[in-house]
N, C-alpha and C positions, 0 to 999 in steps of 0.2 A: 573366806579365811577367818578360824575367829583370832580372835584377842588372848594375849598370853593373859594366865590368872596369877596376877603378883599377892594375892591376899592368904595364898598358903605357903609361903614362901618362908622359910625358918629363921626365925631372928638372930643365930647365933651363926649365922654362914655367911661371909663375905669374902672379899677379896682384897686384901690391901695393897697399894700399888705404890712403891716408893715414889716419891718424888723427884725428877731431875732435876738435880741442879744446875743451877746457871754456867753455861761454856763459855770460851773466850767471843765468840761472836753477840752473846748476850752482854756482855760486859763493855764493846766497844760500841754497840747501840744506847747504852746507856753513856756513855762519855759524849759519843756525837749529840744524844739527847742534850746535853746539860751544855754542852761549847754551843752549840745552836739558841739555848735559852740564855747562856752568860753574854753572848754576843745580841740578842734583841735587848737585855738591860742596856748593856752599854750604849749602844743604836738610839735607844729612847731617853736615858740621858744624855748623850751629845745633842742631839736635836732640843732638846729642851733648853739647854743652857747656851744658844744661840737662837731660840725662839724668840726675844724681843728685838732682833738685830734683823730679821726677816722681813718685819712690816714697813711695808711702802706706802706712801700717802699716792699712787696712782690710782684711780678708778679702773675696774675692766675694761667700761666704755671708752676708754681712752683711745684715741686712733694718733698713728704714726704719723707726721709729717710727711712727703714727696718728698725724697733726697732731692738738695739742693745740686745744678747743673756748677760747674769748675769748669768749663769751659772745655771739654774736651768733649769729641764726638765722636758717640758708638755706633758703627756700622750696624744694622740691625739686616742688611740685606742678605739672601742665602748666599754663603761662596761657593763659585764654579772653579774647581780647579780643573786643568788638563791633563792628562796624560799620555805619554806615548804606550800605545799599544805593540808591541814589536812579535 
């Protein structure tokens, strides 16, 4: 198949194509756009201005304790309940 030849092609022949403009569905992409960026501003100023209240002087390596025993005793055994079959 060959190749169209664009090189004879007349300079003064085109096609103008108006442009569409923007519809209601373009319009409320653009608002969701902009509430979705107004909302990570605010996101990242919150967390900022509670950013030095975060830090804990715990290491990671830190291990938990074994909860201490109060004296009461958990059955760890399976329970067998009965039932009548009827």
């Amino acid at each position: 198949m060959s190749q169209a030849d664009f090189s004879t092609a007349e300079a003064g022949r085109a096609v103008f194509v108006r442009k569409q403009s923007a519809n209601v569905y373009t319009m409320m992409l653009l608002i969701a756009f902009l509430a979705v960026t107004i909302g990570c501003i605010f996101l990242f100023l919150e967390k900022n201005a509670y950013d030095g209240m975060m830090k804990t002087s715990v290491t990671p390596d830190a291990k938990v304790p074994p909860p201490q025993s109060v004296g009461m005793r958990i059955d760890t055994s399976p329970m067998i309940l009965s039932a009548q079959i009827s």
